[in-house]
DSSP file (Angstrom, degrees, kcal/mol; ACC not computed):
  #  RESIDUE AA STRUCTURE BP1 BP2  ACC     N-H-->O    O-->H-N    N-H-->O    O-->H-N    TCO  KAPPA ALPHA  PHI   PSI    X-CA   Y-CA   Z-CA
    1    1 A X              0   0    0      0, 0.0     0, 0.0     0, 0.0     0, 0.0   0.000 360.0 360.0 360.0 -42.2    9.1    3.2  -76.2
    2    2 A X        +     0   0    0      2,-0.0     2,-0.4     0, 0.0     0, 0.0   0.351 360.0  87.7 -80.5  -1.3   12.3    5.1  -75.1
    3    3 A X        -     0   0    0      2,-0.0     2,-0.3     1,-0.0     0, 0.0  -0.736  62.2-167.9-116.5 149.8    9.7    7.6  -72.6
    4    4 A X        -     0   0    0     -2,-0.4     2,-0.7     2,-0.0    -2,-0.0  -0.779  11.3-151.2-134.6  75.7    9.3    5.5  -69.0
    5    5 A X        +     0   0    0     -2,-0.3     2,-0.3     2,-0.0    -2,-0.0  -0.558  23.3 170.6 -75.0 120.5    6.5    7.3  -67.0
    6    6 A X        -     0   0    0     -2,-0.7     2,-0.7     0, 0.0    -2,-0.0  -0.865  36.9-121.3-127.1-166.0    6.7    7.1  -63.5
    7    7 A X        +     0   0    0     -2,-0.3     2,-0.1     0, 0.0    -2,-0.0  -0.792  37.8 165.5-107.7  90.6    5.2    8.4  -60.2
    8    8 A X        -     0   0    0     -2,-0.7     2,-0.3     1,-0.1     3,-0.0  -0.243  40.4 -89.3 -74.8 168.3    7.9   10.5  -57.5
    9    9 A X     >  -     0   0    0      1,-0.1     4,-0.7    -2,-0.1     5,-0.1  -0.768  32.6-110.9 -92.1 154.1    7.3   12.5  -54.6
   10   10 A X  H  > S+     0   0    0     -2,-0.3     4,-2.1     2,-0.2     5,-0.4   0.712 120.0  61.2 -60.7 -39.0    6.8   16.1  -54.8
   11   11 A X  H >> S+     0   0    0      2,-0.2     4,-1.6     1,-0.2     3,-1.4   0.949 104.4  46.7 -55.7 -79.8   10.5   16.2  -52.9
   12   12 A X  H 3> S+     0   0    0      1,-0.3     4,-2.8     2,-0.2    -2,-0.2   0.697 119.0  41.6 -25.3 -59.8   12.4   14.3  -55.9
   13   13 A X  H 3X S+     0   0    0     -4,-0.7     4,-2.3     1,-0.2    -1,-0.3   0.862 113.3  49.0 -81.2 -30.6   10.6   16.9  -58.6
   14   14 A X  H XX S+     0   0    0     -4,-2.1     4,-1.9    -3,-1.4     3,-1.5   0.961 116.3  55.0 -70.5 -71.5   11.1   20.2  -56.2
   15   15 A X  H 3X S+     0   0    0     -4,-1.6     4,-3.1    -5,-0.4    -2,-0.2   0.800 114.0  34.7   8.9 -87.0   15.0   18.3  -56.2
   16   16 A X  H 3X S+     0   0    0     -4,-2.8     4,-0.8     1,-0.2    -1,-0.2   0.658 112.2  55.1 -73.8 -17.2   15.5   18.2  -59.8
   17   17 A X  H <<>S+     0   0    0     -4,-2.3     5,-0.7    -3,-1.5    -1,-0.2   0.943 110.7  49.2 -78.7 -51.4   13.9   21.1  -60.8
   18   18 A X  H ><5S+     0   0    0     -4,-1.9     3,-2.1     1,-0.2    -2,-0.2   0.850 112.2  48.0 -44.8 -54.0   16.2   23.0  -58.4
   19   19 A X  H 3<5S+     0   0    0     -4,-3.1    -1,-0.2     1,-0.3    -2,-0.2   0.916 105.0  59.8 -58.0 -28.8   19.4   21.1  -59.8
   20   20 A X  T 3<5S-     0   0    0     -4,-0.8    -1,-0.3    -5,-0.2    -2,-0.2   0.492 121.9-108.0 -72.1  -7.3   18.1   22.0  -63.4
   21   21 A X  T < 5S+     0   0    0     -3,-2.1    -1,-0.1     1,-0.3    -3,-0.1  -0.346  78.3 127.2 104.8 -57.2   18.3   26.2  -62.4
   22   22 A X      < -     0   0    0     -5,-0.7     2,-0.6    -6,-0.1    -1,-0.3   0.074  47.7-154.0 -67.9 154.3   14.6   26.8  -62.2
   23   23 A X        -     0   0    0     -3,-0.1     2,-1.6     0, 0.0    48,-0.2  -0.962  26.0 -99.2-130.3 138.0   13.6   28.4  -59.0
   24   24 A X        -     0   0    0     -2,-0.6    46,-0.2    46,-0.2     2,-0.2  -0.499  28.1-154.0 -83.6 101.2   10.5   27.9  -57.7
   25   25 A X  B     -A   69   0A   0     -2,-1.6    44,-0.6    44,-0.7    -1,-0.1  -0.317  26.5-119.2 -63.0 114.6    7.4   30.7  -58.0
   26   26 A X        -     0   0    0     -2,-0.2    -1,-0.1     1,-0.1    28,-0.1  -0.046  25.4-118.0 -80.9 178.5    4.6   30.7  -55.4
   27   27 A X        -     0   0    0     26,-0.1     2,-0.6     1,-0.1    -1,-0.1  -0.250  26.2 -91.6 -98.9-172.3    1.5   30.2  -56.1
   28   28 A X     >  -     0   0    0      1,-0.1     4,-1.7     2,-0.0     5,-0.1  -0.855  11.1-159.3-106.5 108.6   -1.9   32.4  -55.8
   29   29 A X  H  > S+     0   0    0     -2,-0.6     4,-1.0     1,-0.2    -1,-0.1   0.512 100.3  60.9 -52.9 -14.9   -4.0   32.1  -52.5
   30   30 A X  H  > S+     0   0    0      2,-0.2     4,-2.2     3,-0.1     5,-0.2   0.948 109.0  39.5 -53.8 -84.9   -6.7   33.6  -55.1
   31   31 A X  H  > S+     0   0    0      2,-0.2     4,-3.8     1,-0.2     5,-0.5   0.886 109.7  53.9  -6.8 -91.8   -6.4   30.6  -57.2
   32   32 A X  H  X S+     0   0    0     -4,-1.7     4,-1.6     1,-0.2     5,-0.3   0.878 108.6  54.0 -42.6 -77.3   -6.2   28.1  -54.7
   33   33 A X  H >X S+     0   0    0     -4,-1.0     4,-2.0     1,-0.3     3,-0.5   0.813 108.8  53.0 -44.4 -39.4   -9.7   29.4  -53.0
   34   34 A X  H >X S+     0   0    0     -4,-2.2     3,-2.9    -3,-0.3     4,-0.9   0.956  99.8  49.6 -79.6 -63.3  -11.1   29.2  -55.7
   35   35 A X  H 3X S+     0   0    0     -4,-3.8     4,-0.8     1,-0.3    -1,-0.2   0.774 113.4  55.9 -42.2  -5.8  -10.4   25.7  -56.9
   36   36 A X  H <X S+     0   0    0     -4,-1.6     4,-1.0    -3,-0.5    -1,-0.3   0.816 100.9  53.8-102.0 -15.4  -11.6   24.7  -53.4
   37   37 A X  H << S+     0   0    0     -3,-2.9     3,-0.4    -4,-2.0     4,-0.3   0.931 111.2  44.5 -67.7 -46.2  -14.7   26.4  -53.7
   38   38 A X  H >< S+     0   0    0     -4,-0.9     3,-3.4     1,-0.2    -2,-0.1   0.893 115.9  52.8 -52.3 -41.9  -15.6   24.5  -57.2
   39   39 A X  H >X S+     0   0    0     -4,-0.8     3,-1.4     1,-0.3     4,-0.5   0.834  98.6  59.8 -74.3 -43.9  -14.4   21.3  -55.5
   40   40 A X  T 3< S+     0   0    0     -4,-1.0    -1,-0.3    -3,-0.4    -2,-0.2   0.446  93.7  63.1 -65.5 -40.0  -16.4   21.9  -53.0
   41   41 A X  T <4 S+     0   0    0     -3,-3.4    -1,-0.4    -4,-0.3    -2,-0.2   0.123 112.1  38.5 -90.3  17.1  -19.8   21.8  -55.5
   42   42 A X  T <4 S-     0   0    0     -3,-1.4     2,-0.3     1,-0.9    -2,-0.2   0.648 127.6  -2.6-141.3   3.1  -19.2   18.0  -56.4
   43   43 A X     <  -     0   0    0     -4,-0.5    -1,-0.9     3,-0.0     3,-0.1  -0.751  37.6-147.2-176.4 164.0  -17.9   16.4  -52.9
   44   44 A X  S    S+     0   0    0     -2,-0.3    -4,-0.1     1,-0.1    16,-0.1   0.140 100.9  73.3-104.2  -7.8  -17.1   17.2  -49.7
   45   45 A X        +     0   0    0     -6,-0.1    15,-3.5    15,-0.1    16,-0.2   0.571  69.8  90.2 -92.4 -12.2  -14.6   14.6  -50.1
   46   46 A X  E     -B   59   0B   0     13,-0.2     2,-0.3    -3,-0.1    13,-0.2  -0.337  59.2-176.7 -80.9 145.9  -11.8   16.5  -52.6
   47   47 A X  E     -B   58   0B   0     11,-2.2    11,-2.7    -2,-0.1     2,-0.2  -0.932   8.9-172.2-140.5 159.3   -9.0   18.4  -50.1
   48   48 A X  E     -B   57   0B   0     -2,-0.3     2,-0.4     9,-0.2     9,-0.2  -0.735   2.7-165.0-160.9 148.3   -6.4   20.4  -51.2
   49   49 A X  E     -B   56   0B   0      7,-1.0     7,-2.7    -2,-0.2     2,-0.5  -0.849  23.6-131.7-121.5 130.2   -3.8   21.7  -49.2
   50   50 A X  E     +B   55   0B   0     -2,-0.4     2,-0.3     5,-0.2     5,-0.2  -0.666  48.4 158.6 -65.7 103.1   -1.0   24.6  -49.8
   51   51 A X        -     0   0    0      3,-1.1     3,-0.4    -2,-0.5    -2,-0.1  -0.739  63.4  -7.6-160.6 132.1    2.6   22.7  -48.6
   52   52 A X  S    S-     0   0    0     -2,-0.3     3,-0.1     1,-0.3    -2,-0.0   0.286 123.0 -61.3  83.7   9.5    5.7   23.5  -49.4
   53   53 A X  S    S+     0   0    0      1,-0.3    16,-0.3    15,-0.0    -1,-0.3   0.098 120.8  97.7 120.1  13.9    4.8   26.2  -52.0
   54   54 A X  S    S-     0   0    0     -3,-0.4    -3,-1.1    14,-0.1     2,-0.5  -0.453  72.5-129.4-103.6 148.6    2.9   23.0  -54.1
   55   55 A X  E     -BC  50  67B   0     12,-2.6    12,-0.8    -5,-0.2     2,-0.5  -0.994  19.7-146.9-130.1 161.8   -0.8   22.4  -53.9
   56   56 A X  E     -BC  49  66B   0     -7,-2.7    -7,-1.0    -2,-0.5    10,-0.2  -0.845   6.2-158.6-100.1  90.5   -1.8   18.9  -53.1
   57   57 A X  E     +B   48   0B   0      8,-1.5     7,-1.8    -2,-0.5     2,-0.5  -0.206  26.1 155.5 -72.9 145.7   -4.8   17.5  -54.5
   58   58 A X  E     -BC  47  63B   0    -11,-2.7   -11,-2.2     5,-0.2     2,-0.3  -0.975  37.1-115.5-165.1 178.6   -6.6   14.4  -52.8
   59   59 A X  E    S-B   46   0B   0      3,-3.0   -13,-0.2    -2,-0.5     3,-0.2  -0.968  82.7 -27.1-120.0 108.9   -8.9   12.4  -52.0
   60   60 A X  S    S-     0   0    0    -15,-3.5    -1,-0.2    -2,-0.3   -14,-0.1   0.994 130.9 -47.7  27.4  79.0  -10.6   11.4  -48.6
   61   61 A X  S    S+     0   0    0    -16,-0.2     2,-0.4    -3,-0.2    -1,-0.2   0.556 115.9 115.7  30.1  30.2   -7.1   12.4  -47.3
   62   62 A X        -     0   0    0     -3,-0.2    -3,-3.0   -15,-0.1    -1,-0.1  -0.929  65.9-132.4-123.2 107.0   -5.1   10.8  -49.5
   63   63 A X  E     +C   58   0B   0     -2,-0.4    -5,-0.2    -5,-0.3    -6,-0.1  -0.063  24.5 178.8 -40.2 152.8   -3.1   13.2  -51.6
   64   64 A X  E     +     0   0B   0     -7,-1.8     2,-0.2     1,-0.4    -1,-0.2   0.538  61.8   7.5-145.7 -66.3   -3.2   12.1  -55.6
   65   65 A X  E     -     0   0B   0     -8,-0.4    -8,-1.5     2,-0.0    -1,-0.4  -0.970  50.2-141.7-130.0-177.7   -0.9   15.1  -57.1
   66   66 A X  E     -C   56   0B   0     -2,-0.2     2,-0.2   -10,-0.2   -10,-0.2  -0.529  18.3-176.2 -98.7 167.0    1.2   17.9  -56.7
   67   67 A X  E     +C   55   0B   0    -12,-0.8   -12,-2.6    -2,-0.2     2,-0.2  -0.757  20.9 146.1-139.9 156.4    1.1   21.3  -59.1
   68   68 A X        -     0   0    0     -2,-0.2     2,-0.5   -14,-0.2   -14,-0.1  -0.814  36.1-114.8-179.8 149.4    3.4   23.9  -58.6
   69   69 A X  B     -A   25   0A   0    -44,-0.6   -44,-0.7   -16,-0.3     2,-0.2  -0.486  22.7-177.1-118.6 171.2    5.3   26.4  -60.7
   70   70 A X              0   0    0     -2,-0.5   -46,-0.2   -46,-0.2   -48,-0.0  -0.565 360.0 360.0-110.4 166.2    8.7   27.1  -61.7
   71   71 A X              0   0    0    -48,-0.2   -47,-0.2    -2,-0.2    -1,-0.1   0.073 360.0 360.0-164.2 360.0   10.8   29.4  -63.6
């Protein structure tokens, strides 16, 4: 009851994570190829794009979420 889910931009989270300490850990250009190759085998219509150390998953060019890691 007390937990309030909502939706931010990838700026806010990169923000708060930053105020919090955590410093932000890039990601693997291994990885990422691969997860675009799988995507790849169930539409042509999945994108995702490397910005701002995050990747962005979407849909017929419409981003849907961030991932990115921390420590």
């Amino acid at each position: 009851m007390e937990r309030v889910e909502r939706h931010e931009l990838l700026g806010k989270w990169k923000l708060r994570f930053t105020m919090a300490g955590f410093h932000q850990y890039p990601l693997s250009s291994y990885v990422n190829s691969v997860i675009k190759s799988l995507m790849r085998c169930y539409s042509e219509h999945y994108t995702l794009v490397e910005k701002d150390g995050a990747m962005l998953l979407g849909w017929k060019k419409r981003n849907l979420i961030s991932a990115s890691a921390w420590h």
